[in-house]
PQR file of N, CA, C, O and H, with PARSE charges and radii, in Angstrom:
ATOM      1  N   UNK A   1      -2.871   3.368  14.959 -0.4000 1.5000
ATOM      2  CA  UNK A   1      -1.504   3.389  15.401 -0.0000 2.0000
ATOM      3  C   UNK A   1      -0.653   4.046  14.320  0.5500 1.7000
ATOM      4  O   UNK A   1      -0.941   3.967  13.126 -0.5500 1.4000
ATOM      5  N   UNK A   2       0.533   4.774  14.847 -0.4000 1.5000
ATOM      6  CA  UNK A   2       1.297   5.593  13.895 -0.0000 2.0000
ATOM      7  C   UNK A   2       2.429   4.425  13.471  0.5500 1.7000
ATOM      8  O   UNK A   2       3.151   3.815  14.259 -0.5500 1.4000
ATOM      9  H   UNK A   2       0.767   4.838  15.817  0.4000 1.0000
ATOM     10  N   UNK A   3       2.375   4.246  11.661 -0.4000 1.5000
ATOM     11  CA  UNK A   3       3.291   3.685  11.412 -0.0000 2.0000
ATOM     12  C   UNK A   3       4.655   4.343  10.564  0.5500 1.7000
ATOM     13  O   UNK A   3       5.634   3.915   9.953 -0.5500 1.4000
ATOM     14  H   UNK A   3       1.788   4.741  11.020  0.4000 1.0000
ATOM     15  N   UNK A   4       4.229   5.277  10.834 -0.4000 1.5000
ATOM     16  CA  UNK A   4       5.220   6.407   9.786 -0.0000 2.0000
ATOM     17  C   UNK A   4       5.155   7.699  10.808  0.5500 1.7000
ATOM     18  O   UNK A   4       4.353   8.622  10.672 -0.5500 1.4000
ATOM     19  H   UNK A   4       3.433   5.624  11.331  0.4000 1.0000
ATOM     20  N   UNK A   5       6.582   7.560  12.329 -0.4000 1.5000
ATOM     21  CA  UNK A   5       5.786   8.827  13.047 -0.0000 2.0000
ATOM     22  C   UNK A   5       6.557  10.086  11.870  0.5500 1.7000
ATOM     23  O   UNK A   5       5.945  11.152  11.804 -0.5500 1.4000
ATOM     24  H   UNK A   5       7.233   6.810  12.440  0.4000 1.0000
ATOM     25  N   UNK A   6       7.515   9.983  11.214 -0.4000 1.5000
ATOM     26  CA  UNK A   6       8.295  10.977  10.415 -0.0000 2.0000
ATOM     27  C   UNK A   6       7.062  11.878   9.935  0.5500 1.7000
ATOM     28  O   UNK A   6       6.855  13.068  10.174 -0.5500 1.4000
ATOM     29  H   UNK A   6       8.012   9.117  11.268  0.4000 1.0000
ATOM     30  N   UNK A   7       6.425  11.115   9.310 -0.4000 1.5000
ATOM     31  CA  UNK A   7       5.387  11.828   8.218 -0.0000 2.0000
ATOM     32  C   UNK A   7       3.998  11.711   8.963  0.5500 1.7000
ATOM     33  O   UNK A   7       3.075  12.044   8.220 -0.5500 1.4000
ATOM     34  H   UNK A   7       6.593  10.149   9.117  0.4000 1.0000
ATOM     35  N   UNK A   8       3.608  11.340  10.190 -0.4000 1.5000
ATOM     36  CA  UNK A   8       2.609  11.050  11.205 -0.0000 2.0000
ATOM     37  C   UNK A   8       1.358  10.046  10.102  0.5500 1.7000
ATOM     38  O   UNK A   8       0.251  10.428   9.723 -0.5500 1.4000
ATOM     39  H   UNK A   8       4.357  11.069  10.794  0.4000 1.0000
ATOM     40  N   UNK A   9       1.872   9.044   9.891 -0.4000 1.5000
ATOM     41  CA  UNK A   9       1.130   8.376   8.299 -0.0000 2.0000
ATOM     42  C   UNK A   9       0.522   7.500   9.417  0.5500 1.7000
ATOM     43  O   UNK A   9       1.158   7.418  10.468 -0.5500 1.4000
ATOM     44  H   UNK A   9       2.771   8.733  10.198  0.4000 1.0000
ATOM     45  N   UNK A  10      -1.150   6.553   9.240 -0.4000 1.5000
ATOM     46  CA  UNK A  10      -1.287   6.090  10.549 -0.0000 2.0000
ATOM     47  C   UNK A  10      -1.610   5.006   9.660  0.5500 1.7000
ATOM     48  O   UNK A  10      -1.518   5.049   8.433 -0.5500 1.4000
ATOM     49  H   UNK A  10      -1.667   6.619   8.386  0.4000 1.0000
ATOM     50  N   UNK A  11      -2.223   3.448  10.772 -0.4000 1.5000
ATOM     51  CA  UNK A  11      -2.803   1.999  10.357 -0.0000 2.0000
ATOM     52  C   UNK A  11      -4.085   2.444   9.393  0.5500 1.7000
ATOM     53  O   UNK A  11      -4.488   1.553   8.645 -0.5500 1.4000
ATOM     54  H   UNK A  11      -2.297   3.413  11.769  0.4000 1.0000
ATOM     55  N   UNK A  12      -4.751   3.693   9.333 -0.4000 1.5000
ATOM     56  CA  UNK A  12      -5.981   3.868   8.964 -0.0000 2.0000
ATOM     57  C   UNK A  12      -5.371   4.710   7.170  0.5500 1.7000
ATOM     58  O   UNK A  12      -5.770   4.413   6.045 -0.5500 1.4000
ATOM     59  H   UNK A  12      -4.423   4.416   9.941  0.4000 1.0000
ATOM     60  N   UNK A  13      -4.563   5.529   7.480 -0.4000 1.5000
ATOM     61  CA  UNK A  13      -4.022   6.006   6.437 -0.0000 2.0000
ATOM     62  C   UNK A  13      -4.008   5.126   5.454  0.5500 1.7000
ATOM     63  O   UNK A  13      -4.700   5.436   4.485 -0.5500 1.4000
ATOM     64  H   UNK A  13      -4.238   5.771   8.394  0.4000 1.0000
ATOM     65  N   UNK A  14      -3.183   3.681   5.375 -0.4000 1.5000
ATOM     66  CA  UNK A  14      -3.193   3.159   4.837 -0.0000 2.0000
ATOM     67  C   UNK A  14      -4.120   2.553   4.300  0.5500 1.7000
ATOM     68  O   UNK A  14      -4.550   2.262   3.183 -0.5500 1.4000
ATOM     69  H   UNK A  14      -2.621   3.429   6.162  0.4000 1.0000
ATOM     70  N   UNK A  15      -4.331   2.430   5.345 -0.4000 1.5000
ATOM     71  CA  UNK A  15      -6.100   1.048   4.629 -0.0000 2.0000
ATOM     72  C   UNK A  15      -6.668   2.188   3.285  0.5500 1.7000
ATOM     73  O   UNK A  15      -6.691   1.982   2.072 -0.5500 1.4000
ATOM     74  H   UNK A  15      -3.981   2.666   6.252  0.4000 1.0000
ATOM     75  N   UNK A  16      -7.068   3.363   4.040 -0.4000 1.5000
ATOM     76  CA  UNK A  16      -7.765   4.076   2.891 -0.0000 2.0000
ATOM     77  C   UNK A  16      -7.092   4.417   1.729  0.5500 1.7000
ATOM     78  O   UNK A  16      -7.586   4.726   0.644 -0.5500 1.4000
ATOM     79  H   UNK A  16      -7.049   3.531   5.026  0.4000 1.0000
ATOM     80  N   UNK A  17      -6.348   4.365   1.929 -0.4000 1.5000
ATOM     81  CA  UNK A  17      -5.178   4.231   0.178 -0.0000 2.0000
ATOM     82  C   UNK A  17      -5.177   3.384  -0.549  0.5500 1.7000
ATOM     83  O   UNK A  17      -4.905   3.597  -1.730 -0.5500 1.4000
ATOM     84  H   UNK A  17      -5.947   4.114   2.810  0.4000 1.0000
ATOM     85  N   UNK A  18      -5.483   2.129  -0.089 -0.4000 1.5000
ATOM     86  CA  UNK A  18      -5.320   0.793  -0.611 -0.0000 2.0000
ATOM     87  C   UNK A  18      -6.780   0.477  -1.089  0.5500 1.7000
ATOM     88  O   UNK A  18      -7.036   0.028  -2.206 -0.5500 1.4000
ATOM     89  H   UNK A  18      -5.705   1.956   0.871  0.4000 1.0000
ATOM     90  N   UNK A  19      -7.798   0.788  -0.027 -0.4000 1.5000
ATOM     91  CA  UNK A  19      -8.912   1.430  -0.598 -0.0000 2.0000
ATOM     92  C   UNK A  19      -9.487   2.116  -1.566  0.5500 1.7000
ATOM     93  O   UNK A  19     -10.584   1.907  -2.084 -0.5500 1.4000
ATOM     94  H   UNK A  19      -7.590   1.153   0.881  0.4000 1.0000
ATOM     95  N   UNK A  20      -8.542   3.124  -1.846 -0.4000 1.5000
ATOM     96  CA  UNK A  20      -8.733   4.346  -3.121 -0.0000 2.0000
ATOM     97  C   UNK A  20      -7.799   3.918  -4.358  0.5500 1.7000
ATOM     98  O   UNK A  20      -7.919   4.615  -5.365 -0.5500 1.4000
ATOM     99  H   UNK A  20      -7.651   3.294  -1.426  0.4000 1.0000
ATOM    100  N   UNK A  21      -6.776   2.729  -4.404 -0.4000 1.5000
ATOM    101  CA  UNK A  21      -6.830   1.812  -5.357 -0.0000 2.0000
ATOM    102  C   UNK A  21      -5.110   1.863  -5.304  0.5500 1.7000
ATOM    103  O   UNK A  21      -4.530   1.793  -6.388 -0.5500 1.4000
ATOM    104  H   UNK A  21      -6.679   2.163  -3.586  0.4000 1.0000
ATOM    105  N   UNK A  22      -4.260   1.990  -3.996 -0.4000 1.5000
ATOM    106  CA  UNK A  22      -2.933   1.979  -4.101 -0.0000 2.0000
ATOM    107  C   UNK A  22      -2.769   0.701  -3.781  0.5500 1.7000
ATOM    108  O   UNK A  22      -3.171   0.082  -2.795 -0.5500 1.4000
ATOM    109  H   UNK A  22      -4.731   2.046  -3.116  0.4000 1.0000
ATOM    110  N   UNK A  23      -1.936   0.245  -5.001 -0.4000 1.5000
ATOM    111  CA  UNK A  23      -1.248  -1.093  -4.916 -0.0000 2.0000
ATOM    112  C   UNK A  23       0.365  -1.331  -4.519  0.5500 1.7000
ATOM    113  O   UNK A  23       0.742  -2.474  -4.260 -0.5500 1.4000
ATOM    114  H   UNK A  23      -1.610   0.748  -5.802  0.4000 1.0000
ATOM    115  N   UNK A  24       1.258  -0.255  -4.485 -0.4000 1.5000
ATOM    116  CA  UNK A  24       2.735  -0.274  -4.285 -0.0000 2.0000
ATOM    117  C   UNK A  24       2.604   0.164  -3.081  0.5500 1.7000
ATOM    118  O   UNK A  24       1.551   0.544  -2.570 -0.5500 1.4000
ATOM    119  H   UNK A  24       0.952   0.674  -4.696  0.4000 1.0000
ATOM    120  N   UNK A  25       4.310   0.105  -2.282 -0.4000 1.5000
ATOM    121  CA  UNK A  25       4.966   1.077  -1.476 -0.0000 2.0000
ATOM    122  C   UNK A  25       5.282   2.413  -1.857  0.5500 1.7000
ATOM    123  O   UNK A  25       5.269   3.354  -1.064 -0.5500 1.4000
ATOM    124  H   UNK A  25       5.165  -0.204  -2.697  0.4000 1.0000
ATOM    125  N   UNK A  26       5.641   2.526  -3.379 -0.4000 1.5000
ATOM    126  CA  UNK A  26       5.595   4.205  -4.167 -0.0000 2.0000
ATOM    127  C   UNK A  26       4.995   4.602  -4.317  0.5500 1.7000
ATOM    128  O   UNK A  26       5.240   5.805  -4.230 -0.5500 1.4000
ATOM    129  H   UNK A  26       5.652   1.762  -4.024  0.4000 1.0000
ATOM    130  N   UNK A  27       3.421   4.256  -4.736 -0.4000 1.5000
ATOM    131  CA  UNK A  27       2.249   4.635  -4.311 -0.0000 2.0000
ATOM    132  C   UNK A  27       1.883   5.436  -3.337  0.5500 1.7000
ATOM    133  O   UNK A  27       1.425   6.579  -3.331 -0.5500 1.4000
ATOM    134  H   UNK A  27       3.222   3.278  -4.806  0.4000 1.0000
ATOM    135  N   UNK A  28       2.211   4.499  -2.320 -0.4000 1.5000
ATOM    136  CA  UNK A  28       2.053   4.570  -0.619 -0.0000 2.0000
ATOM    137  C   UNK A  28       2.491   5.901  -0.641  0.5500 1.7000
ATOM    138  O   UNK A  28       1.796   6.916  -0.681 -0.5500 1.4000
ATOM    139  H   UNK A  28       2.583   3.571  -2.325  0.4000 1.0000
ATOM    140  N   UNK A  29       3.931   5.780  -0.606 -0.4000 1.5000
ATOM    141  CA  UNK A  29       4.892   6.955  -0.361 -0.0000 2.0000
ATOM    142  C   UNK A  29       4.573   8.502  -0.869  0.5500 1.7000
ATOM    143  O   UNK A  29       4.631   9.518  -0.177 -0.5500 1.4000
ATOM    144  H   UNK A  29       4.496   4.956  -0.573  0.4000 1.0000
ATOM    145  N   UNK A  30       4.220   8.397  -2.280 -0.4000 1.5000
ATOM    146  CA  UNK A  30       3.401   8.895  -3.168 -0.0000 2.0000
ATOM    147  C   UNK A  30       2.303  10.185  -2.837  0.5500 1.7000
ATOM    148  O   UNK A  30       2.197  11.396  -3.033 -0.5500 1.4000
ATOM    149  H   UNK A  30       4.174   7.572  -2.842  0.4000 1.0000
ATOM    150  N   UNK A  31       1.677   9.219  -2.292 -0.4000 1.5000
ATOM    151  CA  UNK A  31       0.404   9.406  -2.095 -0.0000 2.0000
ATOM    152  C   UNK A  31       0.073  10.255  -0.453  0.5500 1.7000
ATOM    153  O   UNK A  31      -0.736  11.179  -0.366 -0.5500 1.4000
ATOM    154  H   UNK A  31       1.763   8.235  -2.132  0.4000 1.0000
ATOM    155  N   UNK A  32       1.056   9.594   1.017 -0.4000 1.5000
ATOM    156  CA  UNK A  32       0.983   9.768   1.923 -0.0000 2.0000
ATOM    157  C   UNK A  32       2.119  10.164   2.710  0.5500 1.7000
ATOM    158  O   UNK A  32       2.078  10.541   3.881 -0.5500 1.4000
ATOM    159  H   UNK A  32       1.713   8.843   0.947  0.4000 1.0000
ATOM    160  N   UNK A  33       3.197  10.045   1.937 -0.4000 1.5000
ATOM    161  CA  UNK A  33       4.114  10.508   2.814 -0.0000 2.0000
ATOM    162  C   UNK A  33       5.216   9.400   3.342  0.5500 1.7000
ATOM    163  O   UNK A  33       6.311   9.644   3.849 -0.5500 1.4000
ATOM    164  H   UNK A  33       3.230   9.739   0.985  0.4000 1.0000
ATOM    165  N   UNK A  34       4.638   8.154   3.090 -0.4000 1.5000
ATOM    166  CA  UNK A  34       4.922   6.789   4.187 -0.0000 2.0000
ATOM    167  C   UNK A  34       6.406   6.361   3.852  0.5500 1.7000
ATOM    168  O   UNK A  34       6.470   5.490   2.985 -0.5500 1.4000
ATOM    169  H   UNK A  34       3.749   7.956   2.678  0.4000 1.0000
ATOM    170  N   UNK A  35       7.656   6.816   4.385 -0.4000 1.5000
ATOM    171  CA  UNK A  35       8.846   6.092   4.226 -0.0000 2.0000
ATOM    172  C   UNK A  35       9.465   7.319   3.690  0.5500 1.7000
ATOM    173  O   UNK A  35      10.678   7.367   3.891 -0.5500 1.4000
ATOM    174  H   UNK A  35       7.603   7.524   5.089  0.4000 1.0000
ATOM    175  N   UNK A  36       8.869   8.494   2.955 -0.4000 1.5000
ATOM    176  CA  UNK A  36       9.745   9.069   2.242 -0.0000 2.0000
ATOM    177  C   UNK A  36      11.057   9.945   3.131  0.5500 1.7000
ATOM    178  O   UNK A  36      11.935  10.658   2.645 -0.5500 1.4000
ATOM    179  H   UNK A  36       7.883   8.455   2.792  0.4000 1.0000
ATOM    180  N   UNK A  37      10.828   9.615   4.491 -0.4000 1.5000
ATOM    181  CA  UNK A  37      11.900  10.664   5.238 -0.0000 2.0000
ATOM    182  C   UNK A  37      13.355   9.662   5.576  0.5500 1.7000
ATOM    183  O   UNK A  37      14.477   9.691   5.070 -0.5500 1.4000
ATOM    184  H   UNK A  37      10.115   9.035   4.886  0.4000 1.0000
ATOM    185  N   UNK A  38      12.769   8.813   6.637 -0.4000 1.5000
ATOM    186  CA  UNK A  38      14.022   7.835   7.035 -0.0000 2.0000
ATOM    187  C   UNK A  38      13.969   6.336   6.748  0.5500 1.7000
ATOM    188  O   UNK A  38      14.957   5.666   7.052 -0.5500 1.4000
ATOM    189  H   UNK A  38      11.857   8.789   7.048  0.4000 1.0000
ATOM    190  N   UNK A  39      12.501   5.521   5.977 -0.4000 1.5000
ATOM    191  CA  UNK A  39      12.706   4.564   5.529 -0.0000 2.0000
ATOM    192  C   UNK A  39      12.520   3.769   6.810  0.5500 1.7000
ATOM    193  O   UNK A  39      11.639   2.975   6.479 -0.5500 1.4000
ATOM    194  H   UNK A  39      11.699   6.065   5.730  0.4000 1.0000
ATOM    195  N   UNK A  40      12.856   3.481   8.209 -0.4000 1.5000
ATOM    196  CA  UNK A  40      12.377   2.569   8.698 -0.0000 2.0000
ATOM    197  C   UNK A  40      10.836   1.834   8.643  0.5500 1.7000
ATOM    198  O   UNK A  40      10.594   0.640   8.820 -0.5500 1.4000
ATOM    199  H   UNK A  40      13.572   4.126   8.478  0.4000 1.0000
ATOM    200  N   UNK A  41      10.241   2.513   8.455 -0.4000 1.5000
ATOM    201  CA  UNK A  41       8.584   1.940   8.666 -0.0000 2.0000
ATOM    202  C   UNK A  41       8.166   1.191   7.097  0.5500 1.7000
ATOM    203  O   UNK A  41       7.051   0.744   6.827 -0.5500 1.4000
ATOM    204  H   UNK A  41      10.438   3.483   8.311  0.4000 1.0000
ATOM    205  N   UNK A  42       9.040   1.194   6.428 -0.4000 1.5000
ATOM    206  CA  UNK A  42       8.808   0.829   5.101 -0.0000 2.0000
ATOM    207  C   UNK A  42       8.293  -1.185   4.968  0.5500 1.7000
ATOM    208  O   UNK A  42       7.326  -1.880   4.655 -0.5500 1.4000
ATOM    209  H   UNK A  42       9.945   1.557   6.647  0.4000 1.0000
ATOM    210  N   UNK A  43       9.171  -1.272   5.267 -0.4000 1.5000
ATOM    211  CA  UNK A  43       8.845  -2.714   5.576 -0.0000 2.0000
ATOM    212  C   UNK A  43       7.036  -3.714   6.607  0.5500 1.7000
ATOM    213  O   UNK A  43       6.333  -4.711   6.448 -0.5500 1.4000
ATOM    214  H   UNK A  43       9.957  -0.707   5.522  0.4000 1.0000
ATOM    215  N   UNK A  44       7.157  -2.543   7.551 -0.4000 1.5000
ATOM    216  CA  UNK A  44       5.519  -2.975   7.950 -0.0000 2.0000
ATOM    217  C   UNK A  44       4.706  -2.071   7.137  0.5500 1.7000
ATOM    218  O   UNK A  44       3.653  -2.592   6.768 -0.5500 1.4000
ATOM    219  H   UNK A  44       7.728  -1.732   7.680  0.4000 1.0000
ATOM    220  N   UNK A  45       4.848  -1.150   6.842 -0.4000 1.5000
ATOM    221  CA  UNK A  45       3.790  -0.512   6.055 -0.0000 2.0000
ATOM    222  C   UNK A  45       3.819  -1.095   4.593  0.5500 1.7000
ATOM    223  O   UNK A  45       3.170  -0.421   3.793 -0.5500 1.4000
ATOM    224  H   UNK A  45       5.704  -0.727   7.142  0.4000 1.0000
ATOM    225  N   UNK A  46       4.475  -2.278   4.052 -0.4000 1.5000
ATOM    226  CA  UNK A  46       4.450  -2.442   2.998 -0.0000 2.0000
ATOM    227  C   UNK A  46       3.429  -3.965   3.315  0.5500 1.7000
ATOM    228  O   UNK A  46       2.743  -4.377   2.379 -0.5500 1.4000
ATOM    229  H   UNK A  46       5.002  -2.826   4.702  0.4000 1.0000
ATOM    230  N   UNK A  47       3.408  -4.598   4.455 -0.4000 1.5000
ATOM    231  CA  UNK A  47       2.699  -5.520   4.979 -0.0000 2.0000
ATOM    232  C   UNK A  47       1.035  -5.193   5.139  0.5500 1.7000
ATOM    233  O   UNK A  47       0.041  -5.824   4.780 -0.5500 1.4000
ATOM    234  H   UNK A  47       3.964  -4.263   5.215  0.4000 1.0000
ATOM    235  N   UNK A  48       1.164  -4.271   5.649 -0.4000 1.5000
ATOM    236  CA  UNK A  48      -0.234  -3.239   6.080 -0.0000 2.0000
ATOM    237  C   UNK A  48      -1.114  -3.045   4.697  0.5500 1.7000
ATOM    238  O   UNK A  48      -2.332  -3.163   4.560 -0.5500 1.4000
ATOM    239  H   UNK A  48       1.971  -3.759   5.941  0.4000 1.0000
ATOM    240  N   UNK A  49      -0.077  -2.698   3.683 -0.4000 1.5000
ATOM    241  CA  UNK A  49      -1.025  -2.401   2.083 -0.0000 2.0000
ATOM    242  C   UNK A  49      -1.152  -3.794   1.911  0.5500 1.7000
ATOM    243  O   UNK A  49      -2.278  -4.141   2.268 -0.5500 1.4000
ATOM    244  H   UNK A  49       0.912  -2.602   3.794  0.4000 1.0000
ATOM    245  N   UNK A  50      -0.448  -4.761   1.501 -0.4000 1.5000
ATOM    246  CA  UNK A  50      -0.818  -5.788   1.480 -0.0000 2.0000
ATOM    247  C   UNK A  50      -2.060  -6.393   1.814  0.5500 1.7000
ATOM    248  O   UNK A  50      -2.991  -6.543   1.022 -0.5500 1.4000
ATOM    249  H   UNK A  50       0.466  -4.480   1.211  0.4000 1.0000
ATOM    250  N   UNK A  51      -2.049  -6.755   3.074 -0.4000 1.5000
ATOM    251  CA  UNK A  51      -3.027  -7.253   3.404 -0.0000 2.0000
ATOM    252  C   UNK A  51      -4.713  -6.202   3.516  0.5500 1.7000
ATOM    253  O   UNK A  51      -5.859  -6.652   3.552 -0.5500 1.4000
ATOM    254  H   UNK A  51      -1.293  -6.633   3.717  0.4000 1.0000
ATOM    255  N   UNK A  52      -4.301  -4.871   3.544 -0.4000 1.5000
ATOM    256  CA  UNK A  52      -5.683  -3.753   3.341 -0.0000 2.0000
ATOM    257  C   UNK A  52      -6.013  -4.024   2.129  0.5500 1.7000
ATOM    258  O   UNK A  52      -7.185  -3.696   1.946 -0.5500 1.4000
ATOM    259  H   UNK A  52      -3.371  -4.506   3.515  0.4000 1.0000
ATOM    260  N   UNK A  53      -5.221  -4.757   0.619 -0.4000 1.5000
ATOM    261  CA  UNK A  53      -5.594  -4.422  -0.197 -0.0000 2.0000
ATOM    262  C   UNK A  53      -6.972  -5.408  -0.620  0.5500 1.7000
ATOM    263  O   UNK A  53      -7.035  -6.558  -0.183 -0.5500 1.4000
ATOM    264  H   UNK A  53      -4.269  -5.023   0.768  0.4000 1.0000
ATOM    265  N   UNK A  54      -7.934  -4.908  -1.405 -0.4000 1.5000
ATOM    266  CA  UNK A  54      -9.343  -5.625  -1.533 -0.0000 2.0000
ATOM    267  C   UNK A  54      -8.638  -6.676  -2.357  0.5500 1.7000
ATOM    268  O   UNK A  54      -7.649  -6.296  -2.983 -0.5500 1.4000
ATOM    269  H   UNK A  54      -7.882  -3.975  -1.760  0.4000 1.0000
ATOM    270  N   UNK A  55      -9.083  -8.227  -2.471 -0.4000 1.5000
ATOM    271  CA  UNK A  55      -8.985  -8.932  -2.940 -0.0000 2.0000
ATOM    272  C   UNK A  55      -9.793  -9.543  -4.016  0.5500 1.7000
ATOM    273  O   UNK A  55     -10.863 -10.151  -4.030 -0.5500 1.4000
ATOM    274  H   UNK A  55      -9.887  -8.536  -1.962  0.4000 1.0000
ATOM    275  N   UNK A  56      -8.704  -9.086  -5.154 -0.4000 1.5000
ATOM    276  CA  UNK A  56     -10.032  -9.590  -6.480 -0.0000 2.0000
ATOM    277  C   UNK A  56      -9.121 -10.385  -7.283  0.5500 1.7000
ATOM    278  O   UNK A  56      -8.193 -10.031  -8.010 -0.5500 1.4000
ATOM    279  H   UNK A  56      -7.835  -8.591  -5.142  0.4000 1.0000
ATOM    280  N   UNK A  57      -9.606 -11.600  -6.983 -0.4000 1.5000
ATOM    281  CA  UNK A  57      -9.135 -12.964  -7.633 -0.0000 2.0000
ATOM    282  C   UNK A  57      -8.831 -12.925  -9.327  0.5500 1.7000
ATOM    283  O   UNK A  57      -7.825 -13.394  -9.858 -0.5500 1.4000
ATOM    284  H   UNK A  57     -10.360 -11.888  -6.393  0.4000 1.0000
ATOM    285  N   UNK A  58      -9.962 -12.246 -10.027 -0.4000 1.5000
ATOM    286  CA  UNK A  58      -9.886 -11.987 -11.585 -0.0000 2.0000
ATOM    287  C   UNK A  58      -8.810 -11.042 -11.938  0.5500 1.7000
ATOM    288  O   UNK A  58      -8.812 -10.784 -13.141 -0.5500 1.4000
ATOM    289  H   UNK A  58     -10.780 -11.865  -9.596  0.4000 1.0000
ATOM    290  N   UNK A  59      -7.617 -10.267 -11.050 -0.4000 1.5000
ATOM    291  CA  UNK A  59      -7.268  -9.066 -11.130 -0.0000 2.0000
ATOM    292  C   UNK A  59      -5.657 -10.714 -11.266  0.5500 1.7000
ATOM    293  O   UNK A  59      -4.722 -10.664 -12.065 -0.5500 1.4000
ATOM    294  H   UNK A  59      -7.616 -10.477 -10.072  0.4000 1.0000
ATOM    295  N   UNK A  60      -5.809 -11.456 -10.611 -0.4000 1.5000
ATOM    296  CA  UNK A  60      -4.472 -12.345 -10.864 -0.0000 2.0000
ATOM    297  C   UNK A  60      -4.618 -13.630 -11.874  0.5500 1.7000
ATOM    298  O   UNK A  60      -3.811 -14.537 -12.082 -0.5500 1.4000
ATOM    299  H   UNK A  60      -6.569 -11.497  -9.962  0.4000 1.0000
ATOM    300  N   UNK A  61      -5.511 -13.473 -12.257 -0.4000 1.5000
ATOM    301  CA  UNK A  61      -5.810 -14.438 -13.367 -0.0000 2.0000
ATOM    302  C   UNK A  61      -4.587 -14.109 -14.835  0.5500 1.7000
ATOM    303  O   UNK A  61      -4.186 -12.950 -14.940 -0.5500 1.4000
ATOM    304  H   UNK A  61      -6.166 -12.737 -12.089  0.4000 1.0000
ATOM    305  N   UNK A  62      -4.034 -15.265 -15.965 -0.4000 1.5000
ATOM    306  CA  UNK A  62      -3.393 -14.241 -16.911 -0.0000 2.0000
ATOM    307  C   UNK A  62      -4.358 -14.398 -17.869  0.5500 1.7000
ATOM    308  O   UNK A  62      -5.343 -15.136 -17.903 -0.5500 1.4000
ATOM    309  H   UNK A  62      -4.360 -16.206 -15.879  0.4000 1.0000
ATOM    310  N   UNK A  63      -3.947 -13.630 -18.606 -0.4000 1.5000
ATOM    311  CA  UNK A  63      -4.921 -13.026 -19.892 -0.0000 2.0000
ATOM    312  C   UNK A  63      -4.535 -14.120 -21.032  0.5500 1.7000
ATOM    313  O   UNK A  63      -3.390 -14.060 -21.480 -0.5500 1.4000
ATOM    314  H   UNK A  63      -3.147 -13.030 -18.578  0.4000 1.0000
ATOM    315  N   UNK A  64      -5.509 -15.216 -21.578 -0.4000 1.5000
ATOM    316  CA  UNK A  64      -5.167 -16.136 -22.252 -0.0000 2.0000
ATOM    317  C   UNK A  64      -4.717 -15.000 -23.987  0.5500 1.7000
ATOM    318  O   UNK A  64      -5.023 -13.826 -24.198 -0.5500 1.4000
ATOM    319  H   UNK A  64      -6.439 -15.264 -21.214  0.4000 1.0000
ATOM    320  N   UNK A  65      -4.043 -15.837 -24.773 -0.4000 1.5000
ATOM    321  CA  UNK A  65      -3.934 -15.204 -26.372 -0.0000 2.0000
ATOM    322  C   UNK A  65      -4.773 -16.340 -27.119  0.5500 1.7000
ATOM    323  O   UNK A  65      -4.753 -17.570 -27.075 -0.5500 1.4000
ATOM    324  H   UNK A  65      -3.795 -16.790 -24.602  0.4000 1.0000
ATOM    325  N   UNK A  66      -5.543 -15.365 -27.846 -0.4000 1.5000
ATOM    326  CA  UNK A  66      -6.230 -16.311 -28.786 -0.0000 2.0000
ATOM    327  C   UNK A  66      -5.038 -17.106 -29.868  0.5500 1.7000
ATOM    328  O   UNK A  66      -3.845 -16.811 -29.934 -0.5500 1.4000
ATOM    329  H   UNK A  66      -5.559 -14.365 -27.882  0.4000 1.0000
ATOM    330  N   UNK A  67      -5.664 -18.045 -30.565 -0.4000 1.5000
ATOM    331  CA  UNK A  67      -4.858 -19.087 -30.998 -0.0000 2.0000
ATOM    332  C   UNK A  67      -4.661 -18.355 -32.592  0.5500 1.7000
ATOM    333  O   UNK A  67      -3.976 -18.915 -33.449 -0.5500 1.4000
ATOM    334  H   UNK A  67      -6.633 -18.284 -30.511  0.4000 1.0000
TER
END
């Protein structure tokens, strides 16, 4: 499905971005085109990376300081 028809950016576009290691909406934008014309689609396509993005638990962990 087209979520960006401005820039014809699709549901699959994304995934594979988020895939190839995009973590932002500037990224997104960046990278594909997604929002950079009129900005409506910004908001679900920022949902869409979200949830496409691979989930790696050690990536939100914080980094202890030694004592």
């Amino acid at each position: 499905m087209y979520v960006c028809i401005c820039n014809g950016v699709t549901d699959r576009d994304i995934r594979q971005a988020a895939e190839a290691g995009v973590r932002t909406i500037t990224e997104l934008t960046m990278r594909t085109g997604c929002g950079a014309t009129c900005g409506t689609c910004l908001d679900f396509a920022s949902e869409l990376l979200a949830s496409a993005r691979p989930h790696d638990d050690a990536r939100e962990l914080p980094i202890l300081q030694a004592a």
